[in-house]
C-alpha positions in Angstrom: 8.2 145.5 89.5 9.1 146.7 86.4 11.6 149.2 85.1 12.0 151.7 82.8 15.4 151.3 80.5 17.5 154.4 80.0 17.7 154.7 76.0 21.2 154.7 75.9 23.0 156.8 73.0 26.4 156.5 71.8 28.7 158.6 69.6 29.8 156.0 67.3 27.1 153.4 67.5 28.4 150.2 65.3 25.9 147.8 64.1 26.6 144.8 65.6 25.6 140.9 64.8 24.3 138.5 67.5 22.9 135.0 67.3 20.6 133.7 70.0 19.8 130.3 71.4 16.7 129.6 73.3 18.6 126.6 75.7 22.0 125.4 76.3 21.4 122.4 74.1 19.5 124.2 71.1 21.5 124.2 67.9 19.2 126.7 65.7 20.6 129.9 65.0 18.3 133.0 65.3 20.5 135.9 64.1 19.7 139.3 64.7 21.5 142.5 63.7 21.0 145.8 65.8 22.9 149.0 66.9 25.4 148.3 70.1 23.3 151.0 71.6 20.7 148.6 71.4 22.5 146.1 73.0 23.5 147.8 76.1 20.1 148.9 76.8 19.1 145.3 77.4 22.1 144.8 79.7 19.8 147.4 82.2 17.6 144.4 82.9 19.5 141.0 83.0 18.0 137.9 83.0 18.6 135.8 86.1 17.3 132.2 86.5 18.0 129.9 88.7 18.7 127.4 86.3 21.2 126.7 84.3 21.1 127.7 80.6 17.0 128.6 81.9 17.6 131.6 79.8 19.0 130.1 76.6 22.1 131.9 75.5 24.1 134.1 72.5 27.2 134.5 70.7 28.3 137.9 70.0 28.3 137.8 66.5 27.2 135.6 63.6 26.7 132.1 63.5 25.4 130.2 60.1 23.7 126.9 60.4 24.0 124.6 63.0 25.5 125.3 66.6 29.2 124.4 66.1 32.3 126.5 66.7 33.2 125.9 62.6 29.8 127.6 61.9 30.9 131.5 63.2 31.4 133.4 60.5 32.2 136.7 62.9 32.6 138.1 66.6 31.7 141.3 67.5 32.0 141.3 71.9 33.7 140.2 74.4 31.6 138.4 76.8 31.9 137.4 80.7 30.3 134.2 81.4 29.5 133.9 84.9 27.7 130.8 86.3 27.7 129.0 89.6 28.5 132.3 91.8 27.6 131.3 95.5 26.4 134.8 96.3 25.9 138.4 95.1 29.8 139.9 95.3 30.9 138.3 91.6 33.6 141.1 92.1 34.8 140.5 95.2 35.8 137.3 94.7 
């Protein structure tokens, strides 16, 4: 089944910085700069595996070098990191 994102637009659109991992244990940095806009689009369609760290990870902002907390230069979210939920209801809890 696949679905069609909403484009989402936004009055004042920042651009932000993110750096992606492919696994919990990779320590390359693939940076990436794109509009927040952007961003929330690809929360319409979240990766769930049923493994952890399956889908790799990122830090919300800019990461130089090697995968150490010394190494980010910037943050530009706030992220919830939610793993291990028994069931559906994470806000019920």
């Amino acid at each position: 089944m696949q679905t069609t994102l909403e484009n989402i637009e936004l009055k004042h659109d920042l651009l932000i910085d993110i750096t992606n991992f492919k696994s919990l244990t990779d320590t390359e940095t693939h940076n990436d700069r794109l509009n927040y806009s952007e961003f929330v689009t690809s929360l319409q369609s979240p990766a769930i595996m049923h493994k952890k760290g399956g889908n790799g990870g990122f830090v919300g902002g800019w990461v130089e070098g090697k995968r150490k907390k010394e190494n980010v230069k910037s943050r530009f979210l706030i992220t919830i990191d939610i793993d291990d939920q028994p069931n559906d209801d994470v806000w019920g809890n």
